[in-house]
N, C-alpha and C positions, 0 to 999 in steps of 0.2 A: 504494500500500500504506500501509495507516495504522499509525505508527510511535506508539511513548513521545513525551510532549507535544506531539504534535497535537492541534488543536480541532476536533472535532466536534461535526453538528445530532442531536439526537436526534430521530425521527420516530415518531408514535403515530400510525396510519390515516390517514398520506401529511400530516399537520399536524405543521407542526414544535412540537417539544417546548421544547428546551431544551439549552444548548451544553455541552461537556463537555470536560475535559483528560482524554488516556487517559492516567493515568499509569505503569503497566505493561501488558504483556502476556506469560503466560508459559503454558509449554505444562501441559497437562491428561494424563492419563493415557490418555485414549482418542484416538489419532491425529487429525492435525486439527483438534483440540479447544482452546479456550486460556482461562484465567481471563484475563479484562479489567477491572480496576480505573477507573473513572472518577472527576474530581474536578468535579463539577455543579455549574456556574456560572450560580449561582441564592442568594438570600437567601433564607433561610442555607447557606450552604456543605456540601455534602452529598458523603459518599464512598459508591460503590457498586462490587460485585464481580459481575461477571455473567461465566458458561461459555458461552463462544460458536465456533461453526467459525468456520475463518478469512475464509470468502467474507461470512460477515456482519459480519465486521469489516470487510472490505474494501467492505461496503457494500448483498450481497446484502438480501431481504425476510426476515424471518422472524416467526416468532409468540413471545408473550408474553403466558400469560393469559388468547389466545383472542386480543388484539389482533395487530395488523401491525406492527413495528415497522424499520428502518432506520437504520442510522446512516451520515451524511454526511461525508468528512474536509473540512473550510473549509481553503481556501487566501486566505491576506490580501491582498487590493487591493495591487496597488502605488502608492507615494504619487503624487499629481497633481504632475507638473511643473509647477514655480512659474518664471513667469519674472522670474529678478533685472534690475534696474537694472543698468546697470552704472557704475562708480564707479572713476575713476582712482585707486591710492593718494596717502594725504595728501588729500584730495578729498570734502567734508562732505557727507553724505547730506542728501536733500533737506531743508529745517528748518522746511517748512507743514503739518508731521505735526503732529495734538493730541496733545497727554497730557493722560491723565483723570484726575484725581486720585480716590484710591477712600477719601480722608480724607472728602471729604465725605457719603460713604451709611454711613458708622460708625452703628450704633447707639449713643445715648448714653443 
């Protein structure tokens, strides 16, 4: 169920569109029915309000326009397991690391 501050894909005839924060959803006067605010994560930053039933919030197909539209809730990757070194405390990390100095690409 797609909740306030999920990301969502927007979908225009099954091509994704464009990602979106729902940032409210609140019911409509016609049962099953709900205004959906979106904040379109897009340059430049755009708020839109659409009337939609719930199964198309939840991800159903519906029309707009004549187009097919859909909307996708994203769920975020969980991060890659990084494996640490392991380091006795008191115990100096490896020291044939570089450091790059970014004094030298300055523009002057």
């Amino acid at each position: 169920m797609t909740v306030e501050n999920d990301i969502i894909l927007i979908y225009m005839e099954d091509q994704p569109l464009v990602f979106a924060r729902v940032e409210s959803i609140l019911p409509d006067s016609k049962p099953d029915w709900y205004h959906i605010t979106l904040l379109l994560l897009q340059i430049p930053l755009q708020v839109t309000s659409w009337i939609l039933k719930d199964v198309y919030i939840n991800g159903d197909t519906f029309t707009m326009n004549g187009k097919q539209m859909r909307l996708e809730k994203i769920e975020a990757p969980d991060p890659p397991l990084q494996e640490e070194e392991e380091t006795q405390p008191g115990e100096e990390p490896d020291a044939t690391a570089n450091v790059i100095s970014f004094k030298n690409f300055k523009k002057e």
